[in-house]
Structure formats: structure tokens, C-alpha cells
N, C-alpha and C positions, 0 to 999 in steps of 0.2 A: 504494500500500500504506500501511497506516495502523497504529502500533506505538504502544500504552501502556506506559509505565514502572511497573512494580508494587513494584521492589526491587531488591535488590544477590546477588548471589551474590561475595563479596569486591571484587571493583572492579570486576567485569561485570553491568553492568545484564542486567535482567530483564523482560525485553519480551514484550506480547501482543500478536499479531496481532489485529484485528477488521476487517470490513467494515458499511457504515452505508448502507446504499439506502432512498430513495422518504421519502416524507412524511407525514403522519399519526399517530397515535396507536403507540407503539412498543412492538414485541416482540422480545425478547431469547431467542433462545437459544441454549442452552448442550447442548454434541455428549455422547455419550456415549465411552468405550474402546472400542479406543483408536483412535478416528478423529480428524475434525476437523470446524474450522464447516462445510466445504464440504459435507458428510453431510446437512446440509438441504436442498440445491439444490432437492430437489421442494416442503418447505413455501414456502422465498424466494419461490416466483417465483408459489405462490398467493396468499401475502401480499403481496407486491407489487402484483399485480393485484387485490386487493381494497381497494389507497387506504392501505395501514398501510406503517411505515417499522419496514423489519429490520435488526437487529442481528446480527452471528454473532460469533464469538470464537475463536480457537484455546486451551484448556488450557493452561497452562504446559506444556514437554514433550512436547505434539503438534503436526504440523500446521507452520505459521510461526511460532509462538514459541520465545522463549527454551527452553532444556533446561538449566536447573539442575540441581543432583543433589540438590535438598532443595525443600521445599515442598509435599510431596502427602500432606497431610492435609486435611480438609475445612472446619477451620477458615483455615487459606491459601487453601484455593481457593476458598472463599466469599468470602474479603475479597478475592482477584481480580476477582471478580465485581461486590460493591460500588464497587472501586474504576474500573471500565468506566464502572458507571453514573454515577459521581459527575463520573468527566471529562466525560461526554458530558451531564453534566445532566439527564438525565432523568424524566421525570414520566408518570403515570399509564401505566403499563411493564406488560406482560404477562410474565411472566419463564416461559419454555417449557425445561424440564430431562427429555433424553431419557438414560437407564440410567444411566450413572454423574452425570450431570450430576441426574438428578434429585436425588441427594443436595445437590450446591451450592443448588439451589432452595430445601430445606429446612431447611439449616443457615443461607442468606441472612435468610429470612424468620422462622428463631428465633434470631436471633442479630445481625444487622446492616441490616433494611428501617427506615427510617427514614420513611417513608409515599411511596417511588417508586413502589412496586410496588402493583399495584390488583387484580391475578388472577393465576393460578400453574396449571400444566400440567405435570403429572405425566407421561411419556409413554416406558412399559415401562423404569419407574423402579426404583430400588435399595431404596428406602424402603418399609417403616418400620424393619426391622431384619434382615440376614442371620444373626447371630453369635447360635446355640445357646445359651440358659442357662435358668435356674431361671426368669425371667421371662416368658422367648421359647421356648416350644416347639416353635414355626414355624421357628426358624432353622435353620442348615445349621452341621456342626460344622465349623471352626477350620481343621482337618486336609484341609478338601478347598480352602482355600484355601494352604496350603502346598505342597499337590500341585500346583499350579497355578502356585506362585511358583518350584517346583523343575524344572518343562517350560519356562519363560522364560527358567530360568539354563541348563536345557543346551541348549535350540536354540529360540529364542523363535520362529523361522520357521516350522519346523513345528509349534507350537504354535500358531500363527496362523493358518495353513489348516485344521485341524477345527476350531476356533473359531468360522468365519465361517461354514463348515458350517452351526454348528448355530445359528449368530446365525440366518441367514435359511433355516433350515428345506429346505436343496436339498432334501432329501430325500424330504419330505414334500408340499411345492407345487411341484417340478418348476422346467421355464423358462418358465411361465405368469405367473410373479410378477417373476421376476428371471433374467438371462442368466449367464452362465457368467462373460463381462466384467466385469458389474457388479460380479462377489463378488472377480475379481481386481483390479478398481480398488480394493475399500475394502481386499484385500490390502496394495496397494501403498502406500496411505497411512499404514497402519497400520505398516507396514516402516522407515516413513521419522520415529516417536515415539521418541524418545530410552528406552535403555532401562532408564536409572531410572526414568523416568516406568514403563514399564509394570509394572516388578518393584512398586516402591513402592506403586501404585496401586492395587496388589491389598490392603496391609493395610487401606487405607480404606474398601473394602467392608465389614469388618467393624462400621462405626459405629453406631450406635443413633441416629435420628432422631424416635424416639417423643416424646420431650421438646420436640422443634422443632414437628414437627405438631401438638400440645398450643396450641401457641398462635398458628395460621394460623385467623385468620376470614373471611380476604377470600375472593370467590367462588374454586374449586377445579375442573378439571376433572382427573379421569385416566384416560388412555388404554393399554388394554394386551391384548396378544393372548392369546388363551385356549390356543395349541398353543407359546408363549413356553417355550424351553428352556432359553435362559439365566438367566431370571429370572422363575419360575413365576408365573404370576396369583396364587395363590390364597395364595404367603407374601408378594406384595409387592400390587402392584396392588389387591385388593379390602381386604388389612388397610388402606393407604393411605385411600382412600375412604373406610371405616367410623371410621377415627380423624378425622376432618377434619371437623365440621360441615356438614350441608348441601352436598358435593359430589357433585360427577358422578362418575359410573364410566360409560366407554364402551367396552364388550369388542366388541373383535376378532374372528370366528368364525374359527377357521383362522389366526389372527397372528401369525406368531413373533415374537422380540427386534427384529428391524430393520422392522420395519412402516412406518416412516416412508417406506421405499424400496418394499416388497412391497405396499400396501397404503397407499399415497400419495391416493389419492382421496377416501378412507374416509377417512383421517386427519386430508385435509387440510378437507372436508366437517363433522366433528366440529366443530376449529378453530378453523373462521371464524362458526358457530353458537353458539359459545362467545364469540368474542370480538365479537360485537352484541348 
């Protein structure tokens, strides 16, 4: 097991888990809520078998790291991010940011890329903006994010089973896509994220990354399902794309929020087409 030092919570260090396999040109990514790195297992091991050297991470808060009760804003968690790559030295890095992770991609690359990073993967990301205003008529009001933070405070447990619901769409794709298992596995990971981490986590949804995407040039792909419940195509996914120069948009037919698990083939196909 392998722990980076990012900070102090009073005299308790603040440690992330990551794992580091295989060799070649490196890609970093980063999980979405509230799971963990291990949520990749299907891209790891296509990128592994295509010659590239993977990175994964636990969030502060989820998974094998530290559980502060502070830090889950997107400027911390981005300089989390920064701070992985700078231990590990990294260069010409593909940085892959799936639903809430897509945000740390975007605040990384407007706010602390230093020229690691070479190409960026959007994939059923948060970005460019959830939070309702005079600006954003796309967004979602306030109010459905407090509802959300008010089901965490009285039983986060059973918030977390229609949750993964409607992450990975049972409803809709049946166990053609995904078993019954799979959705209690990423239950159970989920069970086991400190729960500041997930109460907290929720206000950072709110962040505006328009500003960030404003100044991403490097090549751009994003990936995102068109029957996505959690995070509709059409407020995040396709704004994404149109703000960003010259990027990909590769829609899902049928994809909800977790596609990386339902729809692992496709995704992982997109991917590696991307990154040759």
C-alpha cells in the first residue's frame, strides 16, 4: 500500500491512498462520489494492457485515505491532486476525472497544471456548472442540493441505495449491464467514506468551473451517457465540450452516471482512441 502526505488535520496527518501499475506514458484518474480509485478496475486493466502506466487515488475521505472533517472544497482537492503528481513526478499525464472528480480535472488545469498534464477526460463529469443563477440557466436550484444534504444527515444508508439506483440506471438497463452485486459492492464502498466527506461534498457540487474550462487548450475528450440521471448530458456533458476548444464529445446511447462499469467496453474503446 502506498500513502501520500497532503496535510495536517491538527497533528494527524492527512494521507492518500494511490496505487501506481505498469509502465509507459501515465494516466491518472481520479473516482467520482462517493466511491473510490478501485471504481476503475475495468479502465486499469485496459490501460494496463495497452502498454500505459495507471495511476488511481482515493479522495480524501473515501476509500483508504485519511477522513478529515475539512478539506472538501475543490480548490483542496485539486491541490490533492497536484500534489500526487508532483510526488510521483510526473510528465506528459493524461488526467481522467469521472462525476465529481471531473471537477478536480478542471479546477487542476485552471488553477495548478504546470505543463504535466498533456490531455484531460471528462467522463459523466460535474462540469461546467450545476448552481442556478442569472448566468446559468442550465443549473439546478440550491434547494435540491440541500435536500440531498438533509437525507445524508438522517440516514445516509438509505440515501445511498436509491442513489446507486439511479447512478447505474437498474431500472432502465436491467442485469444486462450490471448484476445486482455489482451495485451492492459500490454500496458497500460507499458505506465505508467518512461522513463529512459525503455531507460536505455535496456543497462543492455547487462550483462554477466555466472560468477553468476558459483556459484548457490541451486536446479534450468527454465522455457521457445520454439516459445519465445523475448528471444530465445536456446541463453538463455537451455544455463541457462546447466550452473547451476543439474537443471530443463521445455520447453514450443508453449510458447512465456509472458507464464506466455498464458500458466499460465503449468507454474503454473511446479511451485508448483518445489517448494514441
Amino acid at each position: 500500500m502506498a500513502y501520500l502526505n497532503v496535510g495536517k488535520e491538527n497533528h494527524t496527518d492527512i494521507a492518500l491512498y494511490y496505487e501506481d501499475h505498469g509502465t509507459g506514458k501515465p494516466v491518472v484518474l481520479v473516482h467520482g462520489w462517493p466511491l473510490s480509485g478501485a471504481s476503475w478496475e475495468r479502465q486499469t486493466d485496459s490501460l494496463l494492457a495497452a502498454g500505459y502506466r495507471v495511476i488511481t487515488y482515493d479522495r480524501r475521505g473515501f476509500g483508504k485515505s485519511s477522513q478529515p472533517t475539512e478539506g472538501y472544497d475543490y480548490d483542496t482537492l485539486a491541490k490533492d491532486t497536484w500534489h500526487l503528481l508532483e510526488a510521483l513526478d510526473l510528465n506528459d499525464v493524461t488526467l481522467v476525472g469521472f462525476s465529481m472528480g471531473g471537477g478536480e480535472v478542471a479546477r487542476y488545469l485552471g488553477k495548478y497544471n504546470n505543463g504535466r498534464v498533456t490531455k484531460a477526460v471528462f467522463m459523466s463529469a460535474i462540469a461546467p456548472a450545476l448552481r442556478h443563477s442569472a448566468s446559468n440557466d442550465e443549473g439546478v436550484d440550491p434547494a435540491v442540493f440541500e435536500g440531498i444534504k438533509q437525507q445524508i444527515e438522517a440516514d445516509r444508508y438509505a440515501f445511498l441505495e436509491g442513489f446507486f439506483a439511479n447512478f447505474y440506471n437498474k431500472k432502465l438497463i436491467g442485469g444486462t449491464h450490471i448484476s445486482d452485486a455489482a451495485i451492492h459492492a459500490s454500496f458497500n464502498v460507499a458505506t465505508q467514506s467518512s461522513y463529512y466527506a459525503m455531507l460536505n461534498c455535496v456543497d462543492a457540487w455547487l462550483e462554477d468551473f466555466r472560468d477553468d474550462l476558459a483556459k484548457v487548450t490541451l486536446p479534450t475528450l468527454v465522455i457521457h451517457g445520454d439516459s445519465d440521471q445523475i448528471l444530465p448530458i445536456e446541463a453538463t456533458g455537451q455544455r463541457t465540450a462546447a466550452l473547451i476548444p476543439g474537443a471530443q464529445l463521445h455520447v453514450i446511447k443508453g449510458g447512465p452516471h456509472g458507464l464506466n462499469w455498464t458500458h466499460a467496453t465503449e468507454v474503454n474503446v473511446a479511451l485508448l482512441n483518445f489517448l494514441k
